[in-house]
Biopython code that builds the backbone (N, CA, C, O; Angstrom):
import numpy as np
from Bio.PDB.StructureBuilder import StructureBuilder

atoms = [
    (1, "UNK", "N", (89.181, 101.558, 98.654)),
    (1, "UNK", "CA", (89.621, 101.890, 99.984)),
    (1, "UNK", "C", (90.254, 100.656, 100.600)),
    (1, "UNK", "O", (89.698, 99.581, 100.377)),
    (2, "UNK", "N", (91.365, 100.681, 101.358)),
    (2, "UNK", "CA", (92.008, 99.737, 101.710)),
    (2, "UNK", "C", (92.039, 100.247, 103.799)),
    (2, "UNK", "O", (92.536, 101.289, 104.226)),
    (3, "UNK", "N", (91.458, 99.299, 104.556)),
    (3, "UNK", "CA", (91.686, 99.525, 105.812)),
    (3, "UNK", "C", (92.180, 98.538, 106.762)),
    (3, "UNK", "O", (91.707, 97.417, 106.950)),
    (4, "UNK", "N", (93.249, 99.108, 107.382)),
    (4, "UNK", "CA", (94.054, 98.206, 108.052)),
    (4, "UNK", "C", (95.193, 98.340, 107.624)),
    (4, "UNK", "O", (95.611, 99.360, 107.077)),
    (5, "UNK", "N", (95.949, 97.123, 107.866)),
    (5, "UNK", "CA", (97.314, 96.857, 107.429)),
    (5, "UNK", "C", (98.239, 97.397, 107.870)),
    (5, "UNK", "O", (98.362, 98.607, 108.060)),
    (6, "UNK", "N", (99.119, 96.424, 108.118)),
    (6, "UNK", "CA", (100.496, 97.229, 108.754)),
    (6, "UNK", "C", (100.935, 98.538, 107.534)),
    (6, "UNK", "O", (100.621, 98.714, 106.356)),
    (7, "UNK", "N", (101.942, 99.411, 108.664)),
    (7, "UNK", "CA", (102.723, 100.286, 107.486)),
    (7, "UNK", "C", (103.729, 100.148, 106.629)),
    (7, "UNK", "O", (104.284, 101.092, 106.068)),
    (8, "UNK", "N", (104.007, 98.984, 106.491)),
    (8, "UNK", "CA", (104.643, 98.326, 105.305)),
    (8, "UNK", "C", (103.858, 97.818, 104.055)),
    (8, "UNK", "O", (103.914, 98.026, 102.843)),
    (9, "UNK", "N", (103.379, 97.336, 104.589)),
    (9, "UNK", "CA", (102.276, 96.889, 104.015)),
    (9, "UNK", "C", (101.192, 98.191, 102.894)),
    (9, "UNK", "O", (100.950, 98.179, 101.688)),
    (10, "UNK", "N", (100.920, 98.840, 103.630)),
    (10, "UNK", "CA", (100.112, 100.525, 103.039)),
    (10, "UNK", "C", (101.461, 100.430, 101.856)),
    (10, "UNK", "O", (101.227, 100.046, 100.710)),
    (11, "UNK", "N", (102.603, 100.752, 102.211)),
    (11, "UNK", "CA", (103.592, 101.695, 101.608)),
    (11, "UNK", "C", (103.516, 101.080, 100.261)),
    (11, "UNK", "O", (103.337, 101.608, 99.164)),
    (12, "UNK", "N", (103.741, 99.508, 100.690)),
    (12, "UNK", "CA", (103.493, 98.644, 99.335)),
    (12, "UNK", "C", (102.002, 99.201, 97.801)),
    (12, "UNK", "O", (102.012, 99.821, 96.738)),
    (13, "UNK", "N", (100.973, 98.466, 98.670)),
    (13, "UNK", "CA", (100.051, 98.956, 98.076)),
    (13, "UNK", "C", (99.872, 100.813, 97.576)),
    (13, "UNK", "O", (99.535, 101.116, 96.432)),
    (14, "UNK", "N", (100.124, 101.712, 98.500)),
    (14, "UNK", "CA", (100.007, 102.945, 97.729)),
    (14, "UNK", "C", (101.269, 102.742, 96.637)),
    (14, "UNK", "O", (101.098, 103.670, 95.847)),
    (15, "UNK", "N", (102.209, 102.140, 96.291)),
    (15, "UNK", "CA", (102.979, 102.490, 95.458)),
    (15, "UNK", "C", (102.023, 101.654, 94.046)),
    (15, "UNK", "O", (102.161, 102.113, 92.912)),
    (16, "UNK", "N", (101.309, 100.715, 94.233)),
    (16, "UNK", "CA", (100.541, 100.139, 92.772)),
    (16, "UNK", "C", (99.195, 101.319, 92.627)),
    (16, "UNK", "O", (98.773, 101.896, 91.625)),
    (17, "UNK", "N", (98.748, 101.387, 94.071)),
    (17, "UNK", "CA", (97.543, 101.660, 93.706)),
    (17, "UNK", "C", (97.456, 103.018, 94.724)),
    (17, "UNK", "O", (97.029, 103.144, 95.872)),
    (18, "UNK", "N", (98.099, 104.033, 93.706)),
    (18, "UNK", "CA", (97.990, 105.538, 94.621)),
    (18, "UNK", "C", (96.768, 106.306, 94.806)),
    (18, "UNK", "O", (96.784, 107.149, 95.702)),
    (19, "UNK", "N", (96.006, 106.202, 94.306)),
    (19, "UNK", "CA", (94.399, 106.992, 93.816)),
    (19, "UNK", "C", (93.702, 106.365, 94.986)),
    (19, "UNK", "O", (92.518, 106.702, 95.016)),
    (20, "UNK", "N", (94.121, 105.407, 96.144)),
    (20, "UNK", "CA", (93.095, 104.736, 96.749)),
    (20, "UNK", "C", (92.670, 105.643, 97.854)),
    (20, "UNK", "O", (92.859, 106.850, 97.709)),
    (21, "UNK", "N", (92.241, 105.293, 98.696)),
    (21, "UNK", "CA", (92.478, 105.966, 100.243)),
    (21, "UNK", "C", (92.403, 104.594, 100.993)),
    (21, "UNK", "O", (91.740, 103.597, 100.706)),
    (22, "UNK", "N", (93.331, 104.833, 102.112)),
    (22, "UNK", "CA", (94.081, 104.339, 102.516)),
    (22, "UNK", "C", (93.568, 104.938, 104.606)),
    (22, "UNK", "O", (93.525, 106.032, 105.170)),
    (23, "UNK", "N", (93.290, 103.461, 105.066)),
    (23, "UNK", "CA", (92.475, 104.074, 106.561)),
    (23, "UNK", "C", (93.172, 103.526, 106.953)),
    (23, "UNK", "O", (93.269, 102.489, 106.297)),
    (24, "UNK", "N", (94.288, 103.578, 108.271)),
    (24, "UNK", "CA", (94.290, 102.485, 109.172)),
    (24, "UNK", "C", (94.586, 103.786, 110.521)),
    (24, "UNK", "O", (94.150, 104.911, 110.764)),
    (25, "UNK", "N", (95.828, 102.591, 111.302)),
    (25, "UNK", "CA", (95.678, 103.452, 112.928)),
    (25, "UNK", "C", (96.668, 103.925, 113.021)),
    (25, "UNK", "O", (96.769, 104.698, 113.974)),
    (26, "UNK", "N", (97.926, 103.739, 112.119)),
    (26, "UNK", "CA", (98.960, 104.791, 111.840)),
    (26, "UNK", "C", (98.681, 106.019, 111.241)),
    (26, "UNK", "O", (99.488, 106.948, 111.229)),
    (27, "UNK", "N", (97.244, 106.070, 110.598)),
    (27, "UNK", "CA", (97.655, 107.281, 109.422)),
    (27, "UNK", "C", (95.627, 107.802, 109.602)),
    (27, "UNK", "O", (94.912, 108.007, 108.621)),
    (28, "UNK", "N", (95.230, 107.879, 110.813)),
    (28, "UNK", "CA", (94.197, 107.916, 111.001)),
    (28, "UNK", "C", (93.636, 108.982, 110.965)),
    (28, "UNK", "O", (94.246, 109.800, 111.655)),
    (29, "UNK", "N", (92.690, 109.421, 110.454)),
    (29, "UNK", "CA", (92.179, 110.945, 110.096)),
    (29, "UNK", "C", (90.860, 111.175, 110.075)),
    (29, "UNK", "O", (90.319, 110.421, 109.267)),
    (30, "UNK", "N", (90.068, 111.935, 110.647)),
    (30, "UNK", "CA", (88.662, 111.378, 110.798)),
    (30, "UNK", "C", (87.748, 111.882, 109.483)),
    (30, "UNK", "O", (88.101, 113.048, 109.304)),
    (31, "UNK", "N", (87.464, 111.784, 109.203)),
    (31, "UNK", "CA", (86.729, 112.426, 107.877)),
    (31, "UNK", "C", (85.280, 111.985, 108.177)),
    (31, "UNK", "O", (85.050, 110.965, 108.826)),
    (32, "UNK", "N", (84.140, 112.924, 107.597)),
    (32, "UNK", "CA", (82.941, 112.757, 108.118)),
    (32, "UNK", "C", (81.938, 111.727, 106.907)),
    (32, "UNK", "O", (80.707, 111.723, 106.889)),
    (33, "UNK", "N", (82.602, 111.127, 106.215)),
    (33, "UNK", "CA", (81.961, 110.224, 105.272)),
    (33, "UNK", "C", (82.977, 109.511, 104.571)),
    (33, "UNK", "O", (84.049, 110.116, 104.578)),
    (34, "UNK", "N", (82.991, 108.042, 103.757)),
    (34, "UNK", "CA", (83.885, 107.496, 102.698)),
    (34, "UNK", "C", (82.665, 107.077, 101.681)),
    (34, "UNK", "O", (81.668, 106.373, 101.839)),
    (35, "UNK", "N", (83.075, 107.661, 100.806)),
    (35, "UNK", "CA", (81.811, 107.222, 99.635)),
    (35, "UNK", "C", (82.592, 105.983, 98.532)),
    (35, "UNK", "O", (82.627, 106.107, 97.308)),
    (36, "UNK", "N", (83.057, 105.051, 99.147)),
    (36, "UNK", "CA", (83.728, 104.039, 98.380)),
    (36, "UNK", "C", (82.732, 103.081, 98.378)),
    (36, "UNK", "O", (81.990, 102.927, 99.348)),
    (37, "UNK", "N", (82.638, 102.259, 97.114)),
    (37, "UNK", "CA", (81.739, 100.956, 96.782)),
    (37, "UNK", "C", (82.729, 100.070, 97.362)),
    (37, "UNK", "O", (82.113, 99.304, 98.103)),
    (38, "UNK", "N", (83.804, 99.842, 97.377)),
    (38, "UNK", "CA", (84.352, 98.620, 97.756)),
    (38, "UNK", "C", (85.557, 98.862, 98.823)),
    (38, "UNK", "O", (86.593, 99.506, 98.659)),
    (39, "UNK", "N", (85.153, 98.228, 99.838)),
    (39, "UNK", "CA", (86.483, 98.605, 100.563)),
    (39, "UNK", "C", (86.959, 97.035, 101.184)),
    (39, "UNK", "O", (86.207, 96.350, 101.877)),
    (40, "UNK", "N", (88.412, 96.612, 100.771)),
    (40, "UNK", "CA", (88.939, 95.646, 101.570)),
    (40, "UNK", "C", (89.897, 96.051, 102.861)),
    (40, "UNK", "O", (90.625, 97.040, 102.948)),
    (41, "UNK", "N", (89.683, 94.974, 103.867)),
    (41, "UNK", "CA", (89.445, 94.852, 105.255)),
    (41, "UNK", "C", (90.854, 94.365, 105.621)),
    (41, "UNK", "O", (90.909, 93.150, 105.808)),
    (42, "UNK", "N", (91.768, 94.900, 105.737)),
    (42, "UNK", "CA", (93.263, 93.528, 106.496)),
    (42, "UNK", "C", (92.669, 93.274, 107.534)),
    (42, "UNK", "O", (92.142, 94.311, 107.938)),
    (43, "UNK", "N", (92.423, 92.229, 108.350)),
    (43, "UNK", "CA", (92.159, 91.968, 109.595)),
    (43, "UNK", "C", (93.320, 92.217, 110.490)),
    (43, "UNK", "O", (93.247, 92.900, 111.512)),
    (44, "UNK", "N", (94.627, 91.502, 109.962)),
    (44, "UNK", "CA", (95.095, 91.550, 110.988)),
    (44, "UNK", "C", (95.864, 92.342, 111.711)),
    (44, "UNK", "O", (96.391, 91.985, 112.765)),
    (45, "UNK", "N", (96.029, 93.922, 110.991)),
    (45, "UNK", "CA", (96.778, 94.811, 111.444)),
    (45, "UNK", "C", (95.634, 96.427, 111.775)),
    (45, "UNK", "O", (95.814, 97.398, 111.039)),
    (46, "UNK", "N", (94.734, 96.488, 112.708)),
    (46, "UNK", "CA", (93.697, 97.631, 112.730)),
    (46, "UNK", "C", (92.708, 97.241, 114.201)),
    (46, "UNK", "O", (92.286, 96.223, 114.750)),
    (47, "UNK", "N", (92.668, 98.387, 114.365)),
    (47, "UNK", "CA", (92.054, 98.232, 115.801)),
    (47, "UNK", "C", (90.295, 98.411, 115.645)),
    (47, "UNK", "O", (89.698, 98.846, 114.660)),
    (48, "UNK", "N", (89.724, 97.944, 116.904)),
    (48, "UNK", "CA", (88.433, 97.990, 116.512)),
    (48, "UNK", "C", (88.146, 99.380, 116.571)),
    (48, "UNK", "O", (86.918, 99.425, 116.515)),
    (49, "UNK", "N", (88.479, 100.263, 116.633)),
    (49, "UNK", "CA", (87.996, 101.863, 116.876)),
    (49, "UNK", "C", (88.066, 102.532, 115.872)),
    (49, "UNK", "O", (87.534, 103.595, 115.552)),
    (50, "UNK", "N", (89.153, 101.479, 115.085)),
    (50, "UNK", "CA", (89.376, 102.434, 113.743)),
    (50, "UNK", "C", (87.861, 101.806, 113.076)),
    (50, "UNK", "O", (86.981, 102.541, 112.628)),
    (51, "UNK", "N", (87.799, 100.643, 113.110)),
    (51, "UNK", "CA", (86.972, 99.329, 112.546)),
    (51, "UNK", "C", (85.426, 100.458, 112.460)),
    (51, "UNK", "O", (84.865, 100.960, 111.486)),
    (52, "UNK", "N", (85.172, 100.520, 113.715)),
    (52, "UNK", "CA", (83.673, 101.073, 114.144)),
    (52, "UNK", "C", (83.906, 102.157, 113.728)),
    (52, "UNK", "O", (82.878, 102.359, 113.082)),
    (53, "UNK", "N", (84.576, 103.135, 113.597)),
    (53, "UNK", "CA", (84.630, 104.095, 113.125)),
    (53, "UNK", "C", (84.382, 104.263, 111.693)),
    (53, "UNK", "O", (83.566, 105.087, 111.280)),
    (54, "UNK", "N", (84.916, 103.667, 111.093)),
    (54, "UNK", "CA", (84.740, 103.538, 109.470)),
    (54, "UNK", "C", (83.371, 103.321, 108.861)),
    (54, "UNK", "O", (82.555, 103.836, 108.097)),
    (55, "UNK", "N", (83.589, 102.239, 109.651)),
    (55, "UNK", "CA", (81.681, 101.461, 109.463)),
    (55, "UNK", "C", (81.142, 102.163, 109.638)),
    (55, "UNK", "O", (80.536, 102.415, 108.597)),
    (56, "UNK", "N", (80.722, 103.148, 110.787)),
    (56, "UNK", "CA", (79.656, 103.663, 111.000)),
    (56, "UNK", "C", (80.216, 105.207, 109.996)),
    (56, "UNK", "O", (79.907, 106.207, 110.644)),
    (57, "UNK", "N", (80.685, 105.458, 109.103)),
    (57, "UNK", "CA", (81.205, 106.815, 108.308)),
    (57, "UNK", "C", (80.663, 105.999, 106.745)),
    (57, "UNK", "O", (80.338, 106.735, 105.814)),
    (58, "UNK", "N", (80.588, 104.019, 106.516)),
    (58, "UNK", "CA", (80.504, 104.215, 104.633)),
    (58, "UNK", "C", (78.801, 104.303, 104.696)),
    (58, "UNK", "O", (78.102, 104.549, 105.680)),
    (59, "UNK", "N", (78.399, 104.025, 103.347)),
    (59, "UNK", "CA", (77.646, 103.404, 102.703)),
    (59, "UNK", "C", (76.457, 102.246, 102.959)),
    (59, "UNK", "O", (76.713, 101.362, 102.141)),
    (60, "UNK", "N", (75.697, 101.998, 103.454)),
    (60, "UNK", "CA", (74.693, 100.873, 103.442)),
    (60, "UNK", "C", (75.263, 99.750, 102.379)),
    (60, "UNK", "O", (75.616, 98.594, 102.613)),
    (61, "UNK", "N", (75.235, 100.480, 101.122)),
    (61, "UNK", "CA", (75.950, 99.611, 99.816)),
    (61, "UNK", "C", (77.171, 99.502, 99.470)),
    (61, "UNK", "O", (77.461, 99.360, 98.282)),
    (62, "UNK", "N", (78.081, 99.546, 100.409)),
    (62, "UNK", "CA", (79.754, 99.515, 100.289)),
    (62, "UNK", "C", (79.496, 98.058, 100.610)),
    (62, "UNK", "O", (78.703, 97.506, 101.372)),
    (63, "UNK", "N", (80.500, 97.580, 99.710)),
    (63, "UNK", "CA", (81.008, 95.824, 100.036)),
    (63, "UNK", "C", (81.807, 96.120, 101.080)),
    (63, "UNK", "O", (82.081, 97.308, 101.248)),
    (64, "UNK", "N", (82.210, 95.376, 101.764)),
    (64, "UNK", "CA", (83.785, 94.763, 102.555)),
    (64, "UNK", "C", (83.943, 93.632, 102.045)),
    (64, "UNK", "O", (83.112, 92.840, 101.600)),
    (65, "UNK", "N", (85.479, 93.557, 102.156)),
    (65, "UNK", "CA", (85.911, 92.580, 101.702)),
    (65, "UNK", "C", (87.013, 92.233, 102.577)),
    (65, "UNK", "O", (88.009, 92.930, 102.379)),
    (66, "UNK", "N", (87.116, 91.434, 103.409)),
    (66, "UNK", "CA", (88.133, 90.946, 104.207)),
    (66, "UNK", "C", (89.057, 90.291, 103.488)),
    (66, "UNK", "O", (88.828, 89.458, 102.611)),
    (67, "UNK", "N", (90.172, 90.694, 103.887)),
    (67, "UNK", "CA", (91.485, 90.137, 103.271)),
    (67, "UNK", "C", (92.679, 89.470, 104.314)),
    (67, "UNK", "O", (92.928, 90.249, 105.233)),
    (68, "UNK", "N", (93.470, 88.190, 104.366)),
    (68, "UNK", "CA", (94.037, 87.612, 105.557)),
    (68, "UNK", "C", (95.520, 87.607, 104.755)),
    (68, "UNK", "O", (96.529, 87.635, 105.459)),
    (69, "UNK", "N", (95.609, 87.584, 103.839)),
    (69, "UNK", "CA", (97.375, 87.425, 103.239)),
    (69, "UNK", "C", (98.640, 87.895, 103.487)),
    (69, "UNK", "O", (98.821, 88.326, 102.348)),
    (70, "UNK", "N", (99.455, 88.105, 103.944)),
    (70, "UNK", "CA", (100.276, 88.962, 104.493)),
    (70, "UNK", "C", (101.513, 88.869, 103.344)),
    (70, "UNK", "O", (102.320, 89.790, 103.471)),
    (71, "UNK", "N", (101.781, 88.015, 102.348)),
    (71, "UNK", "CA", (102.734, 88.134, 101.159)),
    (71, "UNK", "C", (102.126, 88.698, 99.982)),
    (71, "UNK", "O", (101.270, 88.122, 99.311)),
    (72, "UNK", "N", (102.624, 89.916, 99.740)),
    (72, "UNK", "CA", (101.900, 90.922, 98.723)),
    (72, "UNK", "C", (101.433, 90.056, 97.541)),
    (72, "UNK", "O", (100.222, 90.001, 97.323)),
    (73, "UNK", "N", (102.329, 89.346, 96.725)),
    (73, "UNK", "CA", (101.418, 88.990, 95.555)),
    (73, "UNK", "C", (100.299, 87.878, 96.012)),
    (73, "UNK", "O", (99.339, 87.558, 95.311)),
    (74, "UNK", "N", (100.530, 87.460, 97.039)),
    (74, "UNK", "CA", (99.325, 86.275, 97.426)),
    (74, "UNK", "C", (97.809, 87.544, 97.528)),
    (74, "UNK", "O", (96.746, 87.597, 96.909)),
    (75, "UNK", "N", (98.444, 88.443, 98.668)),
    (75, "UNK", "CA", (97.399, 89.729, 98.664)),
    (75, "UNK", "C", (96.469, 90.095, 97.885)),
    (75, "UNK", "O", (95.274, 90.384, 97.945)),
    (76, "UNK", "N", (97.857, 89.966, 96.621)),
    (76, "UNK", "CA", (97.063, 90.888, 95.518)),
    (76, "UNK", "C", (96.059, 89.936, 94.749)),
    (76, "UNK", "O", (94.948, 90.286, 94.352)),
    (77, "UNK", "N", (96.528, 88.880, 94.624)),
    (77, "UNK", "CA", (95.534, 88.036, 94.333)),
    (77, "UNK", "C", (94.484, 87.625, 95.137)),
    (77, "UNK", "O", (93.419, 87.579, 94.522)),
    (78, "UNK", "N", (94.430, 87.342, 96.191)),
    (78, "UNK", "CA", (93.048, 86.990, 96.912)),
    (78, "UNK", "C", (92.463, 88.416, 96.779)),
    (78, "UNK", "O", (91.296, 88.305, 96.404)),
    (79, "UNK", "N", (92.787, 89.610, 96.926)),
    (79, "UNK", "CA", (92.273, 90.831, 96.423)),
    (79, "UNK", "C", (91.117, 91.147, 95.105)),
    (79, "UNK", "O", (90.113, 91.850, 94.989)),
    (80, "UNK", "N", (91.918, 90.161, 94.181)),
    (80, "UNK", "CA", (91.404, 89.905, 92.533)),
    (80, "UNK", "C", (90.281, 89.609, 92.572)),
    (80, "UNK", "O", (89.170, 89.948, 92.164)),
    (81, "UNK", "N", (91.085, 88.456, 93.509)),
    (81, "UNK", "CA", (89.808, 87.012, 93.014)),
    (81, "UNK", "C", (88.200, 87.319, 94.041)),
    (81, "UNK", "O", (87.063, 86.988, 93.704)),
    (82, "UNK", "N", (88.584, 87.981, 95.224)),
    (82, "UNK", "CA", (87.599, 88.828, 95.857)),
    (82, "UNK", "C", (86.475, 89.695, 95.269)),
    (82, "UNK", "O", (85.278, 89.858, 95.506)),
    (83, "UNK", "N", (87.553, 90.276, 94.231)),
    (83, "UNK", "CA", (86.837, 91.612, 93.874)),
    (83, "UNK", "C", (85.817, 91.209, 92.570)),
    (83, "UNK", "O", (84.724, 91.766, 92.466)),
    (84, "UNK", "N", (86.283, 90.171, 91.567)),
    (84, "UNK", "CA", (85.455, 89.749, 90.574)),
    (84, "UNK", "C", (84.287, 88.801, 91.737)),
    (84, "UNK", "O", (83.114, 88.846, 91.363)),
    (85, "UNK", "N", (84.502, 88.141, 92.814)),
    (85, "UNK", "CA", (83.074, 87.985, 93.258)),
    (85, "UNK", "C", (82.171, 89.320, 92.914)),
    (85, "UNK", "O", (81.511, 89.671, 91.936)),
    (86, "UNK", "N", (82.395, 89.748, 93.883)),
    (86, "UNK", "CA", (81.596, 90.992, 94.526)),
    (86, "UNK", "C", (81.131, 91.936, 93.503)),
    (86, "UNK", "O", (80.041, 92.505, 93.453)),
    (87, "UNK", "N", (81.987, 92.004, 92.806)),
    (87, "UNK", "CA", (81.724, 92.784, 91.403)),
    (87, "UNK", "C", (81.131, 92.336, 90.387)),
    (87, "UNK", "O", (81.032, 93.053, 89.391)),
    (88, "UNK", "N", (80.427, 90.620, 90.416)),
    (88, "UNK", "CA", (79.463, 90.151, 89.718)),
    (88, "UNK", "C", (78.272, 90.089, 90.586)),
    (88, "UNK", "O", (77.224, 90.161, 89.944)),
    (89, "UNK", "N", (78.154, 89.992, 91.670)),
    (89, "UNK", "CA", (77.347, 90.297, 92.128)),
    (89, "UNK", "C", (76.215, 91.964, 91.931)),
    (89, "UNK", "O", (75.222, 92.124, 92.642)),
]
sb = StructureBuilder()
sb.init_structure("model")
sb.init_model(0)
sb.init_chain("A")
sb.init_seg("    ")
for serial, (resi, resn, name, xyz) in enumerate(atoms, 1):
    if name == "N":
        sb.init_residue(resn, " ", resi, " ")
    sb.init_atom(name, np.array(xyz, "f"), 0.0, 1.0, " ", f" {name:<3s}", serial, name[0])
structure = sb.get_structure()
């Protein structure tokens, strides 16, 4: 699950990674649960309503993973290198 991010940004990522779901405040939809283990966070493009909203809809055991990059392959890599933390954990 990817939440946040501008809509350039989304358009990017759904074109690598289409199977995801995809939350932010352009494309906002309320759904009554997200059963994702891992969800990264854009900070800097998402409002807190979407924020609290989400949160209070995953998992106890969903990671977040905050993400600050705004040049896709930098993205995609702090993304990586994020996700093998969390995922050895």
């Amino acid at each position: 699950m990817f939440l946040g991010g501008h809509p350039n940004l989304i358009k990017k990522l759904q074109q690598l990674y289409p199977k995801w779901v995809y939350v932010s405040d352009d494309q906002f939809q309320r759904k009554s649960s997200f059963n994702q283990d891992i969800i990264f966070y854009w900070t800097g493009h998402g409002s807190h309503q979407l924020m609290e909203y989400v949160y209070s809809k995953i998992s106890d055991n969903a990671k977040i993973i905050y993400v600050t990059a705004t040049n896709l392959p930098l993205l995609l890599n702090e993304m990586n290198t994020a996700y093998q933390t969390v995922a050895l954990k």
